[in-house]
PAKE-452481 format. One record per residue: y, x negated, z negated of N, C-alpha, C in turn; residue in three letters; residue number from 1. Coordinates in steps of 0.02 Angstrom, whole numbers, padded with zeros to 5 digits. Each point is the difference from the previous one (the first is absolute). Example, Ala and Ser with C-alpha at 12.3 -4.5 7.8 and 13.67 -1.06 7.14 Angstrom:
     n_v     n_u     n_w    ca_v    ca_u    ca_w     c_v     c_u     c_w  res    n
  -00284  -00660  -00390   00059   00045   00000   00060  -00045   00000  ALA    1
   00053   00018   00036   00059  -00042  -00003   00055   00039  -00037  SER    2
***
This chain:
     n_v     n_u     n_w    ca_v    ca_u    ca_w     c_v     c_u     c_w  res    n
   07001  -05943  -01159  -00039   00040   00047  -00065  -00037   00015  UNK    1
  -00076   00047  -00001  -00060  -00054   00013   00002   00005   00076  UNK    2
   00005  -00081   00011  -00018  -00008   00087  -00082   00007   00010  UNK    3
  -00042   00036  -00054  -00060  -00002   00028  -00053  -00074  -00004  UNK    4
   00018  -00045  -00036  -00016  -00069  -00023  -00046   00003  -00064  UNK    5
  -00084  -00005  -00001  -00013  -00020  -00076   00008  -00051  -00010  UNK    6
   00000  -00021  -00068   00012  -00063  -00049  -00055  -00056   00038  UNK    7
  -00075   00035   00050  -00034  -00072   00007   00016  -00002   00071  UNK    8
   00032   00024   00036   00036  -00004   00035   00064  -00021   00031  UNK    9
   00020  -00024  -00060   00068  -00044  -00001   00006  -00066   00022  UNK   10
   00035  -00042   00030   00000  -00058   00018  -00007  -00046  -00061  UNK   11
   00021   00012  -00046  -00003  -00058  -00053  -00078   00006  -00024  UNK   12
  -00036   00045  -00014  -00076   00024  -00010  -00040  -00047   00053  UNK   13
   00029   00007   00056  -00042  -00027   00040   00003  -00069   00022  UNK   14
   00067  -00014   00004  -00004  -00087  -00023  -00026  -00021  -00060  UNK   15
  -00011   00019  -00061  -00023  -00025  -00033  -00080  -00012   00004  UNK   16
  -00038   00075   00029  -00050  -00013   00021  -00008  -00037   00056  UNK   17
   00017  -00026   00048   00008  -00044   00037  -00022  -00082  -00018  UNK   18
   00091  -00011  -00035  -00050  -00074  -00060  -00054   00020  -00045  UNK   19
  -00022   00046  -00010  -00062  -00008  -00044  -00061  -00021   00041  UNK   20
  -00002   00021   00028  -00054  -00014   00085   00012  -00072   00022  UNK   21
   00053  -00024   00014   00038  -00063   00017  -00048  -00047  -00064  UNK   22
   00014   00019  -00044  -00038  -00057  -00086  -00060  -00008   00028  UNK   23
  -00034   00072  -00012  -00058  -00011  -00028  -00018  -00033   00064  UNK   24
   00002   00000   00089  -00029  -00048   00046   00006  -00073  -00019  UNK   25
   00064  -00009  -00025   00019  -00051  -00001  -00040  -00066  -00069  UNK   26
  -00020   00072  -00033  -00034  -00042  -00069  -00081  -00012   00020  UNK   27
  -00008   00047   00051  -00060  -00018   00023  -00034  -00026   00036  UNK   28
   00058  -00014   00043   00003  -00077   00047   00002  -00062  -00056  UNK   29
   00040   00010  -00046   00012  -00080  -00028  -00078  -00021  -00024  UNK   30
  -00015   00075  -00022  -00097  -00003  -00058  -00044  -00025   00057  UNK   31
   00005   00013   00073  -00038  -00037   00048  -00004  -00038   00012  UNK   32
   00096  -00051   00004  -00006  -00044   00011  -00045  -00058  -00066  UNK   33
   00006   00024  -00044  -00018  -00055  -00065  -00066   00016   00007  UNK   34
  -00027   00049   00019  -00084  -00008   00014  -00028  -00040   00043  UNK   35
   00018   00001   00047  -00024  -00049   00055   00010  -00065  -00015  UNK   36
   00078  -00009  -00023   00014  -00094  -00015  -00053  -00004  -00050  UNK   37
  -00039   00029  -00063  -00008  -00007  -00046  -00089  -00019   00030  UNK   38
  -00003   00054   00053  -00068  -00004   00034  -00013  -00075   00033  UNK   39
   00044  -00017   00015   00005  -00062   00054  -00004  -00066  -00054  UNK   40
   00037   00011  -00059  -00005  -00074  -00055  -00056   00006  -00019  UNK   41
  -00053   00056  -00031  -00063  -00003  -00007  -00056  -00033   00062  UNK   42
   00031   00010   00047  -00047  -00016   00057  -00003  -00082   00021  UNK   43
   00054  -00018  -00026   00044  -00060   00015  -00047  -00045  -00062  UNK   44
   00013   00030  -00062  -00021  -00045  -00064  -00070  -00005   00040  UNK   45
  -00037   00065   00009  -00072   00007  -00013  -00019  -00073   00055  UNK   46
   00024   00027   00062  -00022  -00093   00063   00018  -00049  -00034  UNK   47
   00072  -00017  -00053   00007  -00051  -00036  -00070  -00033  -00037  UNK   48
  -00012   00040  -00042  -00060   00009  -00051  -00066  -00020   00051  UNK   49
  -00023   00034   00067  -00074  -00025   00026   00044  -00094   00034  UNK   50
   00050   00006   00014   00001  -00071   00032  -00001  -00055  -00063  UNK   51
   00012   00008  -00034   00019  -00039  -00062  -00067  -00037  -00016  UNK   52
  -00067   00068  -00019  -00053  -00015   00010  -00038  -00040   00016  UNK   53
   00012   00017   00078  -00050  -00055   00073   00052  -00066  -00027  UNK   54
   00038  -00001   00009   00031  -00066  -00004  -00009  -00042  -00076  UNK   55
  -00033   00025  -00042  -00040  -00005  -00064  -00069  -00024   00016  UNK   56
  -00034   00035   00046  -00056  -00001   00024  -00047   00047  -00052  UNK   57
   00035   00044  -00025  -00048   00066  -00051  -00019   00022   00061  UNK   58
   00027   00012   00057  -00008   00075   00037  -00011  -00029   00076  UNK   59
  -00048  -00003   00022  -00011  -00036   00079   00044   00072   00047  UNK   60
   00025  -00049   00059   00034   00049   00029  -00039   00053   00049  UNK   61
   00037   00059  -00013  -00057   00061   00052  -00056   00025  -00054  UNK   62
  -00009  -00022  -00072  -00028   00021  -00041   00052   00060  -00036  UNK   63
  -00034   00067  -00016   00039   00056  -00030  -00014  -00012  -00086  UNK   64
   00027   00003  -00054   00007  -00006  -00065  -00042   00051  -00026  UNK   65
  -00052  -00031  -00040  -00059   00041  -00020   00017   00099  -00022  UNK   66
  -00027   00051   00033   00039   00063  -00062  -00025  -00006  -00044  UNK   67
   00016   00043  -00039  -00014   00042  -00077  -00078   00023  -00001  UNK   68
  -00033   00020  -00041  -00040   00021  -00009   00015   00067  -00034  UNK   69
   00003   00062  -00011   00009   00061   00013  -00007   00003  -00077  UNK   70
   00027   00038  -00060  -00017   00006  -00060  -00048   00027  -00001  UNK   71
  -00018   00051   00020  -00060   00057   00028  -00066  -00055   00005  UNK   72
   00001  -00050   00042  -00060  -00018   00018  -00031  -00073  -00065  UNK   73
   00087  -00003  -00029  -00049  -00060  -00052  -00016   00024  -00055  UNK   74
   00037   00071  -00019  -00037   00024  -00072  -00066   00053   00021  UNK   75
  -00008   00009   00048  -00058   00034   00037  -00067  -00029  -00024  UNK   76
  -00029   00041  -00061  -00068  -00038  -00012  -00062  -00022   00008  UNK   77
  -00027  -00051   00023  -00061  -00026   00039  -00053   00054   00025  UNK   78
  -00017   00015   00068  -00050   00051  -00016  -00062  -00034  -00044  UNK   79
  -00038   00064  -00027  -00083  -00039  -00029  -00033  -00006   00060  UNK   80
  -00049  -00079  -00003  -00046   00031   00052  -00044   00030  -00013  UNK   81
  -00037   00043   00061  -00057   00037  -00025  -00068  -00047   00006  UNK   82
  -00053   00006  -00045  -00043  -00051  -00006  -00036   00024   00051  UNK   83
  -00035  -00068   00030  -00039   00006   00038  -00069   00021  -00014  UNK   84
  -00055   00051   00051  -00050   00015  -00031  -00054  -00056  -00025  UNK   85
  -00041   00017  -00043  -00058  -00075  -00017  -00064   00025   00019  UNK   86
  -00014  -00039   00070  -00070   00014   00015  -00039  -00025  -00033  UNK   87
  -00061   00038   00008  -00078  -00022  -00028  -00033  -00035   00018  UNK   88
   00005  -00082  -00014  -00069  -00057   00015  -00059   00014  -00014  UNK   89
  -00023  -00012   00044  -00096  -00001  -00018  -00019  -00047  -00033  UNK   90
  -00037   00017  -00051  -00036  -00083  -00025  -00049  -00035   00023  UNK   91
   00014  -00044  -00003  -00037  -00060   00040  -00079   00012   00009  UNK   92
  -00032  -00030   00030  -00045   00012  -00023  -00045  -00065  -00003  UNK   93
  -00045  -00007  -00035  -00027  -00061  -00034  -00017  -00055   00047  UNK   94
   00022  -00071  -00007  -00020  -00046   00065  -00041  -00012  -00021  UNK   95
  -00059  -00006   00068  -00069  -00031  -00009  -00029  -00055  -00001  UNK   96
  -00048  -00026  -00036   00003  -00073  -00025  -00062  -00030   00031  UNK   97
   00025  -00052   00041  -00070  -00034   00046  -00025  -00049  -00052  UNK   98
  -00065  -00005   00004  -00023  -00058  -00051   00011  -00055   00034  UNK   99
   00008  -00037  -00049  -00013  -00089   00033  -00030  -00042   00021  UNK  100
  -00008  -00004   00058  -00060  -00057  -00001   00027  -00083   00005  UNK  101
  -00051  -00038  -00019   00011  -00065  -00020  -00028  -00055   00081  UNK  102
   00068  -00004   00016  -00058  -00045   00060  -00029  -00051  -00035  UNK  103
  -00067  -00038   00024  -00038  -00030   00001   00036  -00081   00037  UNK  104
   00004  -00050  -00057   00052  -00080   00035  -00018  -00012   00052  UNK  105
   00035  -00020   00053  -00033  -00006   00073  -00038  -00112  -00019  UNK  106
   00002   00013   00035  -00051  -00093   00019   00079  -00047   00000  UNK  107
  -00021  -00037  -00024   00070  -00044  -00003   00017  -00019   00092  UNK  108
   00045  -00021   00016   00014  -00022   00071   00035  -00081   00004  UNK  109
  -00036  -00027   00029   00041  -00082   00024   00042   00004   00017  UNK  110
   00076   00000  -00014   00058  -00017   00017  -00003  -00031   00068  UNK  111
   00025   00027   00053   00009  -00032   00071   00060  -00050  -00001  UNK  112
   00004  -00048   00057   00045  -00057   00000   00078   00047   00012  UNK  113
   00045  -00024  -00022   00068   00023   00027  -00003  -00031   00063  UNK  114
   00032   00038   00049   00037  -00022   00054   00065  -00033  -00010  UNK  115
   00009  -00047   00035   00044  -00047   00002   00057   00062   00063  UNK  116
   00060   00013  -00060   00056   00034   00064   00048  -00026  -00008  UNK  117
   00019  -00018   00065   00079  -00012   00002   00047   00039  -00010  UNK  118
   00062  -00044  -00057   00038   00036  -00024   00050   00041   00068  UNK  119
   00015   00050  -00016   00053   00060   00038   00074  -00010   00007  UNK  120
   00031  -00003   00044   00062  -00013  -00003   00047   00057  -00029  UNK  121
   00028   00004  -00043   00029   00044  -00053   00093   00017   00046  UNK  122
  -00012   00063   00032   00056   00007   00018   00061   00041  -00030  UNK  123
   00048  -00063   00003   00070   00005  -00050   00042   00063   00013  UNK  124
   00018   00050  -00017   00034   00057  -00006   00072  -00028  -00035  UNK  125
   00054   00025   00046   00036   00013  -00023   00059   00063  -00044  UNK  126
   00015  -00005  -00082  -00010   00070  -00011   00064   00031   00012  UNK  127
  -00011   00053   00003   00052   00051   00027   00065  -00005  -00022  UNK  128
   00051   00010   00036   00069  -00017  -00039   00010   00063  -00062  UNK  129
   00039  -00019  -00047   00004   00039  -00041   00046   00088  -00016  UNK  130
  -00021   00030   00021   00043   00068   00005   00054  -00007  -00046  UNK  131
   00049   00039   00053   00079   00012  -00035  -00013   00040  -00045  UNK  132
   00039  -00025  -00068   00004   00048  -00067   00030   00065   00042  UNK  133
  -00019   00038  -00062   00018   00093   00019   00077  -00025  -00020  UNK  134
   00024   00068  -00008   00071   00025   00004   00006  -00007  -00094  UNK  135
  -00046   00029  -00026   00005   00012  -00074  -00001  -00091  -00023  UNK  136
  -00017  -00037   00029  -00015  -00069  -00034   00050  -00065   00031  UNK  137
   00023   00032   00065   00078  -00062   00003   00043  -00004  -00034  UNK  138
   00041  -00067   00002   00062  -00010  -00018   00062   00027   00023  UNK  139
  -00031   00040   00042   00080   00003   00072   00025   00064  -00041  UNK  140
  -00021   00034  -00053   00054   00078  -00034   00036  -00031  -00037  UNK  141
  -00004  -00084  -00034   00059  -00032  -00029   00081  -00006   00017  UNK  142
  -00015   00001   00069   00080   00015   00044   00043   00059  -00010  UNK  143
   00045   00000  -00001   00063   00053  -00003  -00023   00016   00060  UNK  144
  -00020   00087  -00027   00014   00069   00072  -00070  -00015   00021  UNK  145
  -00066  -00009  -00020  -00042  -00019   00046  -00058   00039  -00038  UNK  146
  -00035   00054   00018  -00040  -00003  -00054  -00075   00023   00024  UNK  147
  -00037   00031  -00025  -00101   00002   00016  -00005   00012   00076  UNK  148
   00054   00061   00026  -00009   00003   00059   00000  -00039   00100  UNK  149
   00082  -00025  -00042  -00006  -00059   00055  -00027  -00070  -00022  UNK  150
  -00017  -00024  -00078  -00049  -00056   00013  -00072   00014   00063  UNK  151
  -00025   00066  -00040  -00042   00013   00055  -00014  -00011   00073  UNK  152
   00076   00035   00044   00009  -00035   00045  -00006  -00041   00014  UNK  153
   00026  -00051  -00046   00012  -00080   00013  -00046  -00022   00010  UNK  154
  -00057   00006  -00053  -00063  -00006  -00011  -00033  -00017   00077  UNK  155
   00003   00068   00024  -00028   00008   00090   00036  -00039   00037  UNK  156
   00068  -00020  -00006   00018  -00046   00052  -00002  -00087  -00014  UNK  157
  -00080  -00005  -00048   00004  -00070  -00007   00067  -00044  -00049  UNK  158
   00029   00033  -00059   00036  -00027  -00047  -00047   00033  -00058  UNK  159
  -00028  -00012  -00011  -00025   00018  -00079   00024  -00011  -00072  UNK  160
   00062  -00050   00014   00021  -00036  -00080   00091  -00039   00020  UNK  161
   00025   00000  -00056   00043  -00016   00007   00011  -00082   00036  UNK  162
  -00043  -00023  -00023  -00014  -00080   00049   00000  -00002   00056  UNK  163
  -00027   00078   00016  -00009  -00030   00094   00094   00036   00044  UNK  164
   00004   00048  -00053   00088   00030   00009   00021  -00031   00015  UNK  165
   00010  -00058  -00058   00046  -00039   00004  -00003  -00077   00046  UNK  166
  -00045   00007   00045  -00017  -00048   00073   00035   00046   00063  UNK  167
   00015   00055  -00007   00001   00029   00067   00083  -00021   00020  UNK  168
  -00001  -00021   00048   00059  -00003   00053   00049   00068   00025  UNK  169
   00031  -00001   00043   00047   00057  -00003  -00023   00029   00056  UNK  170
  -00056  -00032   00028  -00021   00062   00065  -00063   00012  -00033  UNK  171
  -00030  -00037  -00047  -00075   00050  -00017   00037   00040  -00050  UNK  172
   00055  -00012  -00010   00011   00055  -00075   00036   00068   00037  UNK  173
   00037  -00014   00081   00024   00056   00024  -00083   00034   00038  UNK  174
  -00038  -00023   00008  -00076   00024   00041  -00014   00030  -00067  UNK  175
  -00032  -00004  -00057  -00022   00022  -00063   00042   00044  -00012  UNK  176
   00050   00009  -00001   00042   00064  -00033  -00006   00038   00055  UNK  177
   00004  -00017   00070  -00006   00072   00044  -00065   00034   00005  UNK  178
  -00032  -00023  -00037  -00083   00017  -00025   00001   00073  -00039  UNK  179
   00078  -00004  -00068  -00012   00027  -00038   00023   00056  -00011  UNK  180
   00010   00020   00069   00021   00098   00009   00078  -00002  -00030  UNK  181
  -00021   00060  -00044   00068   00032  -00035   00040  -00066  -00052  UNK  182
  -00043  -00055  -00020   00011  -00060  -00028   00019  -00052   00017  UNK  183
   00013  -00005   00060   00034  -00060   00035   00063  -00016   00007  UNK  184
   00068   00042  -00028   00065  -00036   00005  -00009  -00029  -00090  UNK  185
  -00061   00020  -00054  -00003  -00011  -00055  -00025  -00103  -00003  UNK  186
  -00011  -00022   00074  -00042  -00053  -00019   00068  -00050   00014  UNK  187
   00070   00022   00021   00045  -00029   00022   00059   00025  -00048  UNK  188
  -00018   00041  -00059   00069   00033  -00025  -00033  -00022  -00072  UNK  189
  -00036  -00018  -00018  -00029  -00019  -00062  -00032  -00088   00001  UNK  190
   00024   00008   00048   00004  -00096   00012  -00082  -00023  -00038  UNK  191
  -00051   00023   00024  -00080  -00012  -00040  -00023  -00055   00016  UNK  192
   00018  -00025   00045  -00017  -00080   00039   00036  -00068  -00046  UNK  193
   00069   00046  -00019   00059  -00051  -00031  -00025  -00004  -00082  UNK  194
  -00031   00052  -00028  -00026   00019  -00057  -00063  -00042  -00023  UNK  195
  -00037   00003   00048  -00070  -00022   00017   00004  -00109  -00004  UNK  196
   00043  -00001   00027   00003  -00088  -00014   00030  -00005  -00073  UNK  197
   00028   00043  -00016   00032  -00030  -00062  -00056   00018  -00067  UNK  198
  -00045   00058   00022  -00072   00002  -00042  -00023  -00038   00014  UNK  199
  -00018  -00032   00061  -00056  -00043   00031   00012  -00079  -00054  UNK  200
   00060  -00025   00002   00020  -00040  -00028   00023  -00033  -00062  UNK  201
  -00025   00080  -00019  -00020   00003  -00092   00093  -00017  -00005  UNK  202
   00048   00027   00007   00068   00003  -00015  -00001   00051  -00011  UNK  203
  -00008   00031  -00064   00011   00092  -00031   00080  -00036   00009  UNK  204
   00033  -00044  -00050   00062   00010   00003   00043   00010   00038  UNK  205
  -00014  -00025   00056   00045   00004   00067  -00021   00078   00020  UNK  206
  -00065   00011  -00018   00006   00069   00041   00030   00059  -00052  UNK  207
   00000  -00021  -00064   00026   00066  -00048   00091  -00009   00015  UNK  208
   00027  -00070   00026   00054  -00006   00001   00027   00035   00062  UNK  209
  -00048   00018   00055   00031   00028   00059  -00035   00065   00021  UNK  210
  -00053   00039  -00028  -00027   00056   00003   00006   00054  -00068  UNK  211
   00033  -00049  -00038  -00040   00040  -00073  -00077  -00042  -00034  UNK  212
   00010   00049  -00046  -00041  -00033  -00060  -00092   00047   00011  UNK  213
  -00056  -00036   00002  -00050   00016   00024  -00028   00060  -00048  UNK  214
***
């Protein structure tokens, strides 16, 4: 006898559609979850990759990694320039020529007596002290982690060279690094003072043995 029941209407029809609904959330939760973890190890490598860098000293810190240059803009061909117009010079016009005249020898003259002068007291100058080399011409980018920008610095706070680095004490070397902004836990974590005597002292070996090789 029909109780009036279609076939998609049946309980077994509809549990089955049931777990089918049940999967597919469930497969599409799992595809989310592996996106995000997958999002997060890229994000993870990529900070790996800029710290690796600075601590290389390729990449000063708070500096962004050069972009791309656009394919578009490097096969993009030079404009021509347009020439500039060529004005019309006037020609010169002829220089005029004074004749010469010949003076006439004057009368010879008697040499007058020299005056007797007393010599001048010649005052001694002392010369100027010699300006700190630029940034492009110190020794101080020889150090591990140190390079054009904060020699520069250094430069201004009266260290110009690795010689004078390697004199400073532990309160001019903590005064000098708080000088150097964003660079100052670098003058205590790259040991440049400890570096600096062992250049100063012409010991490459001791220093390739405890920094690396120059």
């Amino acid at each position: 006898m029909d109780s009036g029941t279609t076939p998609l209407q049946s309980p077994g029809f509809l549990g089955a559609l049931t777990t089918v609904h049940f999967v597919i959330i469930a497969v599409l939760a799992v595809l989310t979850i592996i996106g995000i973890a997958y999002g997060m190890k890229l994000a993870r490598a990529r900070r790996q990759g800029v710290r690796e860098l600075e601590e290389a000293g390729h990449l000063e810190r708070g500096d962004a990694p050069a972009r791309e240059v656009p394919a578009a803009v490097e096969s993009a061909p030079p404009a021509t320039p347009t020439p500039a117009p060529i004005e019309r010079v006037a020609a010169p016009s002829p220089a005029r020529v004074e004749p010469v005249v010949t003076p006439a020898p004057a009368a010879p003259v008697e040499p007058a007596a020299e005056p007797i002068v007393a010599p001048v007291p010649v005052a001694v100058t002392t010369p100027p002290a010699p300006a700190a080399p630029a940034a492009g011409t110190t020794d101080l980018t020889r150090l591990k982690g140190l390079g054009p920008k904060v020699a520069a610095m250094l430069i201004e706070q009266g260290v110009p060279d690795i010689a004078t680095l390697a004199t400073l004490d532990a309160a001019r070397a903590d005064a000098v690094a708080a000088q150097l902004g964003m660079f100052a836990p670098r003058m205590t974590k790259d040991r440049w003072v400890e570096q600096a005597r062992f250049l100063a002292a012409g010991d490459v070996a001791g220093f390739e043995a405890t920094f690396g090789k120059l």
